[in-house]
N, C-alpha and C positions, 0 to 999 in steps of 0.2 A: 271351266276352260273357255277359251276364246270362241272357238265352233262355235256353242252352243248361243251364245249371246250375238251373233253375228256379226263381229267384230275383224274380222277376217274375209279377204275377197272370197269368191267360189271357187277361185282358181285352187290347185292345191301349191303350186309353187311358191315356196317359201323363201323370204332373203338369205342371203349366205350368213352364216353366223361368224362374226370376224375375228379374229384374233391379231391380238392389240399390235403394230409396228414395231419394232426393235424390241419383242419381250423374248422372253426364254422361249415360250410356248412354239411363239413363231420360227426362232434356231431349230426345235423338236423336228416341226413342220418340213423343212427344210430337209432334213435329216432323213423324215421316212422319204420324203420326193425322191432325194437322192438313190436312197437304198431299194427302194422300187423300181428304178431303173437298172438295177444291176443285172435282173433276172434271175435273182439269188431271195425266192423268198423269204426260208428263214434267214437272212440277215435282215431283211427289209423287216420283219415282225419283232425281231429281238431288242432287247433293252438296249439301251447306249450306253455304256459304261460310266458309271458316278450321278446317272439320270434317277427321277422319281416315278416308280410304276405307275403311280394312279395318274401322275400328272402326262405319262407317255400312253396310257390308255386314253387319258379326255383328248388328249389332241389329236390322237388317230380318229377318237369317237367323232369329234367334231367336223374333221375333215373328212371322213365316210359319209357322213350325214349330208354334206355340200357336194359332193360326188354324186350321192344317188341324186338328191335332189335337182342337180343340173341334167343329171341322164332322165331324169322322170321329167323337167319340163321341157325336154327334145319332145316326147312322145305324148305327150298329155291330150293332145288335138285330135289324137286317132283311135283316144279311149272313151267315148263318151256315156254320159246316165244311159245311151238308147243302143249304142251298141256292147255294152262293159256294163248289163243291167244285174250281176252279178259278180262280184268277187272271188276266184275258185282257181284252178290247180285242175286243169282241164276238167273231164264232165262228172268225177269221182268225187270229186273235192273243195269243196264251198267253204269261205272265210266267213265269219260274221263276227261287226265287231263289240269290243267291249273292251273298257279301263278299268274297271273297277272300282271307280269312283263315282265320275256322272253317268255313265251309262255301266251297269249294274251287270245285268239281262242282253247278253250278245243278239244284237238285231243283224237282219240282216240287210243288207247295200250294197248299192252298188260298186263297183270298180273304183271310180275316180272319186266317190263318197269314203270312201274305206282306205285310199290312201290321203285323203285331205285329212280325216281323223287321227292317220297313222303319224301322218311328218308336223300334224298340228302339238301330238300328244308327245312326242318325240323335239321339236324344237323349246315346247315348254320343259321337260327336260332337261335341254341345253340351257334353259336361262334361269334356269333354279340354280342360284346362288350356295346352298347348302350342297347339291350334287358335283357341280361343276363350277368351284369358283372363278373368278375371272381374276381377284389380286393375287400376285405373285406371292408364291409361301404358304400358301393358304392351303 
């Protein structure tokens, strides 16, 4: 993964992941916007009638992902390695992390170390072709 090889700024803000201009994806998109404002959330989470489950999960999934990620770089400045020297769920509750691939053995990190991992391990996700294709039909 990217992280490890430092290929990646330190910042953990990540680019928005786009979805392509005039594609279906982007109508989907549209769709939940809308339905999200109704104040009706099951209609906002339900299928669209004649729609593809998987393909209205990636789009949600993708737009979630751009969501947190714009909310997590409002606040990134007031989490830092010295004061967020731990990742946790008040004083009960400590994260530590681990993918299961390059990092095996859950270490433990800090706050802003732990989500650069988390939106790192999570955007490669998003660009893996076999999970989440990008051509239409697929």
């Amino acid at each position: 993964m990217s992280f490890l090889f430092g290929t990646r700024s330190s910042k953990t803000f990540k680019p928005r992941k786009n979805i392509p201009e005039g594609s279906h994806q982007e109508e989907l998109l549209k769709h939940a916007e809308a339905t999200l404002g109704s104040g009706n959330l099951r209609m906002a989470v339900m299928l669209p009638d004649g729609e593809d489950l998987n393909e209205w999960i990636a789009v949600n999934t993708v737009d979630f992902f751009n969501q947190i990620n714009l909310l997590y770089g409002t606040i990134m400045d007031c989490c830092t390695e010295e004061s967020c020297s731990v990742m946790s769920a008040g004083p009960k509750y400590e994260y530590h992390w681990a993918d299961g691939t390059n990092i095996k053995k859950p270490i433990k990190c800090s706050a802003p170390k732990y989500i650069d991992y988390l939106m790192t391990w999570v955007q490669d996700q998003l660009d893996d072709e076999t999970l989440f294709p990008s051509k239409i039909g697929v």
